[in-house]
C-alpha positions in Angstrom: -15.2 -20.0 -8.9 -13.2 -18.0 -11.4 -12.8 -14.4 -12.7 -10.7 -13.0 -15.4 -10.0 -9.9 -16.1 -7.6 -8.5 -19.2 -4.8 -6.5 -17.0 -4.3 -9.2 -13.9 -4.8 -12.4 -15.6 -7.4 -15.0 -14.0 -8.1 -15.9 -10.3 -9.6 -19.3 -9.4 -11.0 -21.1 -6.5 -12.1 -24.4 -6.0 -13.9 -25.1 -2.4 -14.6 -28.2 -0.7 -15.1 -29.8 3.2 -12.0 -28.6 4.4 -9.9 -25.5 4.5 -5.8 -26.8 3.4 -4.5 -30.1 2.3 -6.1 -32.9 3.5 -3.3 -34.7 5.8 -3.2 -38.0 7.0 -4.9 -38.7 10.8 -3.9 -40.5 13.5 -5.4 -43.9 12.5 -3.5 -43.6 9.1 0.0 -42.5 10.8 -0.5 -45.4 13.1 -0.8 -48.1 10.7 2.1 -46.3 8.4 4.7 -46.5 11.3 3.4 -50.1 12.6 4.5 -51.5 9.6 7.5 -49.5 9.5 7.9 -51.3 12.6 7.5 -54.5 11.5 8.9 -54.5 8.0 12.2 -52.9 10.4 12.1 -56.1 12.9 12.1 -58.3 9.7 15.3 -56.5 8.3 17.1 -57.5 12.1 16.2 -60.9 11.6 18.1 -61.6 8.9 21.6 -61.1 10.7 20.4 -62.7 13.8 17.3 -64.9 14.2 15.7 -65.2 17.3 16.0 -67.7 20.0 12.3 -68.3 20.9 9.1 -66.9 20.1 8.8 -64.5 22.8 12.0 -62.8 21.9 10.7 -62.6 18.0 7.3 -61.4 20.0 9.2 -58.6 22.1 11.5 -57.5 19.6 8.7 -57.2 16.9 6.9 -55.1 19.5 10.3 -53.3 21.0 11.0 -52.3 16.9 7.3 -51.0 16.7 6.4 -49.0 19.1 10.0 -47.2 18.8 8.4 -45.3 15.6 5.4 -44.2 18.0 6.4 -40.9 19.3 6.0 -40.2 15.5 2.2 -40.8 15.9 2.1 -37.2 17.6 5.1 -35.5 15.7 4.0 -36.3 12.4 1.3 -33.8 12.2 3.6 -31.4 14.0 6.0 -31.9 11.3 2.8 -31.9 8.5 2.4 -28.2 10.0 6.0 -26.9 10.1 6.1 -28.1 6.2 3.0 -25.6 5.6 4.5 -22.9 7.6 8.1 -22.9 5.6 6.8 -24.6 2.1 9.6 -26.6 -0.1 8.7 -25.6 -3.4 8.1 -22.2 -3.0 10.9 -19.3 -4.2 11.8 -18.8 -0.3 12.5 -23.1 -0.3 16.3 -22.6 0.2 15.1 -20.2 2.9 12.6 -22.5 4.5 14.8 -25.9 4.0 17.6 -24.6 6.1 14.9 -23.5 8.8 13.0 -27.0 8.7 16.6 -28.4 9.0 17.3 -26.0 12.3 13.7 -27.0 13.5 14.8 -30.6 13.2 17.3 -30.9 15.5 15.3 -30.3 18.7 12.6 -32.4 17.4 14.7 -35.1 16.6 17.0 -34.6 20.0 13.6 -34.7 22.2 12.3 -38.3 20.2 15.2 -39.9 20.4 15.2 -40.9 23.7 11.6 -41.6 23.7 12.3 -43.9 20.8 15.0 -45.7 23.2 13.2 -45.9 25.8 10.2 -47.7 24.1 12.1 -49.7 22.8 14.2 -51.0 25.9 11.3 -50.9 27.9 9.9 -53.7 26.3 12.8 -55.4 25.8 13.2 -55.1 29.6 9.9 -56.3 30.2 10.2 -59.1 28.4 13.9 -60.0 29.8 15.3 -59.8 26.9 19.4 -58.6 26.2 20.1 -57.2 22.9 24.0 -58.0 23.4 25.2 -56.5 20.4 23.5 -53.2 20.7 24.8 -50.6 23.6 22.1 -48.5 25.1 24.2 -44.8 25.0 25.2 -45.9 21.3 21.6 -46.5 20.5 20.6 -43.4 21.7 23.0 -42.0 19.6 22.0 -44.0 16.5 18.1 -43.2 17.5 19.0 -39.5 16.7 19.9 -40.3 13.1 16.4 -41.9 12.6 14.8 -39.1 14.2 16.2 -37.4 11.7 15.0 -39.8 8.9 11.9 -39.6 9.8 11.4 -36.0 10.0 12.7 -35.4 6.5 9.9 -38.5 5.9 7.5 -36.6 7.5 8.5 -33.6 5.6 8.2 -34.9 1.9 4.9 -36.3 3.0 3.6 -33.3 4.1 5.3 -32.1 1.0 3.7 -34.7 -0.9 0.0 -34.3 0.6 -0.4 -30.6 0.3 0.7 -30.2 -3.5 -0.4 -33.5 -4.7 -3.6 -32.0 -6.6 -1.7 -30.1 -8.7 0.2 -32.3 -11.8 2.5 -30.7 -14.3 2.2 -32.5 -18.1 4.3 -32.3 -21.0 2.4 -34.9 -23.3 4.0 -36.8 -26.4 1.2 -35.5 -28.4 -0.6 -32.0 -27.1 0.4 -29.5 -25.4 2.3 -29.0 -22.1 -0.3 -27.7 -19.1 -0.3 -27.7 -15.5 -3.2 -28.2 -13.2 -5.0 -29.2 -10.3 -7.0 -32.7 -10.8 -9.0 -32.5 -8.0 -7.8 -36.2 -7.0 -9.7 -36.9 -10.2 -7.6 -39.4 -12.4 -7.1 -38.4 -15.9 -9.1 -34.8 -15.7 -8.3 -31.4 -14.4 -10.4 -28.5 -12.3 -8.4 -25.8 -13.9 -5.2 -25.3 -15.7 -2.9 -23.2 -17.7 -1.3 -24.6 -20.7 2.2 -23.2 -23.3 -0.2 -21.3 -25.2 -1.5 -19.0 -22.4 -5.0 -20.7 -22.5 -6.8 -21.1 -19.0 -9.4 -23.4 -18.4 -11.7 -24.0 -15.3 -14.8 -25.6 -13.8 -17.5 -24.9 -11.3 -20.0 -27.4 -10.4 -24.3 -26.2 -10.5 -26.5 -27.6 -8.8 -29.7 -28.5 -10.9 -32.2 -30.1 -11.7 -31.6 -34.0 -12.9 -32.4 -34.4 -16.8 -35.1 -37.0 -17.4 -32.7 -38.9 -19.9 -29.1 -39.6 -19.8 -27.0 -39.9 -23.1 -23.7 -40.6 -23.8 -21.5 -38.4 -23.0 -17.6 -36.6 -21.8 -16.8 -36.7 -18.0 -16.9 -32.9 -16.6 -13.0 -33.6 -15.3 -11.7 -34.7 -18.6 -13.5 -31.7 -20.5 -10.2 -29.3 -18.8 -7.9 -31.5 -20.1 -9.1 -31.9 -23.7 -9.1 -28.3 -24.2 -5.7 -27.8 -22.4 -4.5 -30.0 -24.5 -5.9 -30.1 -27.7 -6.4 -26.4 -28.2 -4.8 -22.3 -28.3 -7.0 -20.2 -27.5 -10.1 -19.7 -25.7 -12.9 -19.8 -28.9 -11.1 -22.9 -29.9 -11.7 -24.4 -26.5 -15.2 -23.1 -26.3 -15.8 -25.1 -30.1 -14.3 -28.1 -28.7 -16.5 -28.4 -25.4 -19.6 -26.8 -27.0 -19.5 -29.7 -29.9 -18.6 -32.3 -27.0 -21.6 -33.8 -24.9 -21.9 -33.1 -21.6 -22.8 -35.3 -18.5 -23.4 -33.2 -15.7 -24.3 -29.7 -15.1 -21.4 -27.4 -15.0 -19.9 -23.8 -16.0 -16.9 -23.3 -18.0 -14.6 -20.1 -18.2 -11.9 -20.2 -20.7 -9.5 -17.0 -21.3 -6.0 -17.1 -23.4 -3.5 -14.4 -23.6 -5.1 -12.2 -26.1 -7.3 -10.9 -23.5 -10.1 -13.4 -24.9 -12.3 -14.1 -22.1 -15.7 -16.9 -22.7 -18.3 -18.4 -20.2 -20.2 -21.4 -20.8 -22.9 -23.0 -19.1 -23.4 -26.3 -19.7 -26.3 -29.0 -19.5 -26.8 -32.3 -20.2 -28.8 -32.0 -23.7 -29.0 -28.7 -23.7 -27.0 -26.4 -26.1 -24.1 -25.1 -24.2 -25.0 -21.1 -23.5 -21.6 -18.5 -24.0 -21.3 -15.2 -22.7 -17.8 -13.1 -23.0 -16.7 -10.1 -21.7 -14.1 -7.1 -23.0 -12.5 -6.8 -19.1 -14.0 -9.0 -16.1 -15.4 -11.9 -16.5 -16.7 -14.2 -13.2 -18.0 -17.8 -13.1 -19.1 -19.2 -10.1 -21.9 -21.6 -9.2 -25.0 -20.3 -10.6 -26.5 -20.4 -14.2 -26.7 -16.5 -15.2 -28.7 -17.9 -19.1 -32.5 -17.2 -18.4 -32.6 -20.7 -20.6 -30.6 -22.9 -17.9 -31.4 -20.8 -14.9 -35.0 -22.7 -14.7 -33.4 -25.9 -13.9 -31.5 -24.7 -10.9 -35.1 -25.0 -9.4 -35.4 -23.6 -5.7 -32.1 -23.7 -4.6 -30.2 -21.4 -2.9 -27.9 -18.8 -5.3 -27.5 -16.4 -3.2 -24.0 -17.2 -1.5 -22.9 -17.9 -5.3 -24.1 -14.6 -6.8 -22.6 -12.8 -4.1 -19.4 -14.4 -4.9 -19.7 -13.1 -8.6 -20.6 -9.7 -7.8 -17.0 -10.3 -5.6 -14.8 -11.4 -8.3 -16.6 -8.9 -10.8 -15.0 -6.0 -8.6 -11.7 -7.1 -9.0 -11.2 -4.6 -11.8 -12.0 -1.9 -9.0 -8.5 -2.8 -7.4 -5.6 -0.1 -7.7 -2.0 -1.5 -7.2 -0.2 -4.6 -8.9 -3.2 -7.0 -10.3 -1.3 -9.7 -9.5 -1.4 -9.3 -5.7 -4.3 -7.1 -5.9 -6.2 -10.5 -7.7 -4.7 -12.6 -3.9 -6.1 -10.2 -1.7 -9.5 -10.5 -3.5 -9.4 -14.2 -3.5 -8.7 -13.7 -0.1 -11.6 -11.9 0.8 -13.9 -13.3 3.7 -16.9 -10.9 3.8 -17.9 -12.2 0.4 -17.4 -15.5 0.6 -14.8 -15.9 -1.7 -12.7 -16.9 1.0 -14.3 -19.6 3.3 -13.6 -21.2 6.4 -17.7 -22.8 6.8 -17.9 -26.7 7.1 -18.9 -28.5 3.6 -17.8 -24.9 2.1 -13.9 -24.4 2.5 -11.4 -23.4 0.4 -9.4 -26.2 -0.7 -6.9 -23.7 -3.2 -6.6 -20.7 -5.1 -4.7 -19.8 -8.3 -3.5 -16.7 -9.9 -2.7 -17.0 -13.5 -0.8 -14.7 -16.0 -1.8 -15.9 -19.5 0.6 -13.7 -21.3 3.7 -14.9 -19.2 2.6 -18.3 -18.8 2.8 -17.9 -15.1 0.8 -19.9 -12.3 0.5 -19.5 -8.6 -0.9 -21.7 -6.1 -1.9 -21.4 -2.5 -2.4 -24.8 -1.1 -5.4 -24.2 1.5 -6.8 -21.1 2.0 -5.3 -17.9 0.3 -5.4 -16.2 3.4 -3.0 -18.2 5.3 -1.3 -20.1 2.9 1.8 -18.8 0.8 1.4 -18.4 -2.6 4.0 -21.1 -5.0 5.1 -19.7 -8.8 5.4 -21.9 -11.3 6.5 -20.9 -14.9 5.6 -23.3 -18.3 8.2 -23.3 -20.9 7.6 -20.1 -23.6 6.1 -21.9 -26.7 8.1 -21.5 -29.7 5.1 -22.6 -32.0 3.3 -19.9 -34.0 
């Protein structure tokens, strides 16, 4: 869902199954750090070779299950990572705490990690003769610490992978989210000020299907093929569609356009002088008809949300967050199959994005500024 409005810029939201970034589980970790493990073992046997099978069997294990303890701090570390965000303007800030936060995390593992490891060494009856067990403590400590930082870029990695910053050969530059869509983008901003988003509508199947663009790649051909909004709206209007989706395009003159798309239908266009809101309903009495009997309340609700965003006194930047953060609308959601995956606040005229990763109400917002174009 999207609104625009000419003194605030554009707000968007895109919801799915889960509220925040979609971390790796358990399962995942375990298989990550068991080949860790092994691919670690490997390494030791090329200085030393093992004398007999069951000392390559225990030490493979010993080297394996060291990384374990990293089964249950990973997430931990996952969390801390969302709590004090690199990449944000406060990431000097929240490095230096994450690096505070590491050494108790890394002081409790590392004798965990030892003591895995020499248990099963132990067990097995097995001397490592060139390895000291207080020195390996010591050296354990230093890969706790390599693997928090690990765990930190992936966390890193996870929560802002939607979002992909372009400078093309031939186009123009744009950022985005892609929605873990190769190739296509939910919404963006590109060096021109022009903002283009998506929002899916549930309707009716068309008998017939013809050729036709992908709804993900539509974004990205306007970001990057066009200036302002009526351009876009020429483009994707002219294009033919596959599935049934809206369309709000707005550019830094204040223009602001809707379109609701169809497969073979004419695409329909509505604009607006000061708010404009899309969400996941056809508002055309020509497309509304093939929404059928479903349910359009929860998205028209939504609208009527975003639509009062013009209502807000105070900075429109911030005032646009605390809308997006709204719960008693919807707008906000925390519901199974319904949650807010991320929100974006755009400034067409400064060319400025910002992000929260997960829900706007518990997630802090990231800037990020495309290059002033120079073209006229």
């Amino acid at each position: 869902m999207s609104a625009a409005r000419q003194s605030a810029g554009l707000a968007g939201l895109q919801q799915e199954s889960r509220a925040g970034p979609r971390y790796p589980g358990l399962g995942l970790i375990t298989l990550i750090l068991t080949a860790t493990g092994i691919l670690s073992c490997l390494r030791h046997f090329v200085y030393r070779q093992p004398q007999s099978a069951l000392e390559m069997a225990a030490a493979m294990t010993a080297c394996t299950v060291f990384f374990y303890p990293w089964i249950a701090l990973t997430p931990l570390v996952f969390r801390l990572e969302q709590r004090f965000p690199l990449g944000s303007q406060r990431w000097l800030r929240n490095a230096l705490v994450l690096a505070l936060l590491s050494i108790p995390v890394s002081v409790l593992a590392a004798p965990v990690m030892s003591a895995l490891y020499w248990a099963v060494m132990a067990a097995a009856d097995i001397g490592v003769p060139y390895l000291k067990p207080k020195v390996f403590w010591l050296g354990h400590f230093f890969s706790a610490q390599v693997l928090f930082w690990c765990s930190v870029a992936g966390g890193y990695t996870v929560r802002t992978r939607h979002l992909l910053i372009t400078a093309p050969a031939q186009g123009y530059a744009h950022l985005g989210m892609n929605g873990g869509l190769v190739g296509g983008r939910y919404d963006g901003l590109n060096q021109h000020g022009l903002f283009v988003s998506l929002h899916k509508v549930m309707a009716d199947r068309p008998l017939s299907h013809a050729p036709g663009v992908p709804y993900h790649l539509l974004p990205r051909l306007a970001l990057q093929t066009c200036r302002t909004a009526t351009e876009a709206a020429d483009l994707m209007s002219h294009l033919p569609h596959l599935a049934s989706f809206n369309y709000l395009l707005a550019d830094a003159s204040g223009q602001m356009i809707a379109l609701e798309c169809y497969p073979g239908r004419k695409p329909e266009r509505r604009e607006s002088d000061e708010v404009l809101a899309v969400t996941n309903h056809y508002t055309s009495p020509m497309l509304a008809p093939l929404q059928g009997a479903r349910p359009k309340h929860d998205s028209q609700r939504r609208m009527a949300a975003l639509e009062s965003i013009h209502d807000r006194w105070g900075d429109g930047w911030y005032a646009t967050f605390d809308a997006l953060a709204d719960h008693d609308s919807g707008v906000c959601s925390h519901r199974e199959f319904g949650a807010t995956l991320w929100a974006g606040v755009f400034d067409l005229g400064a060319k400025r994005a910002g992000y929260t990763f997960g829900a706007p109400c518990r997630n802090e917002v990231i800037n990020y500024q495309l290059a002033m174009s120079n073209e006229q």
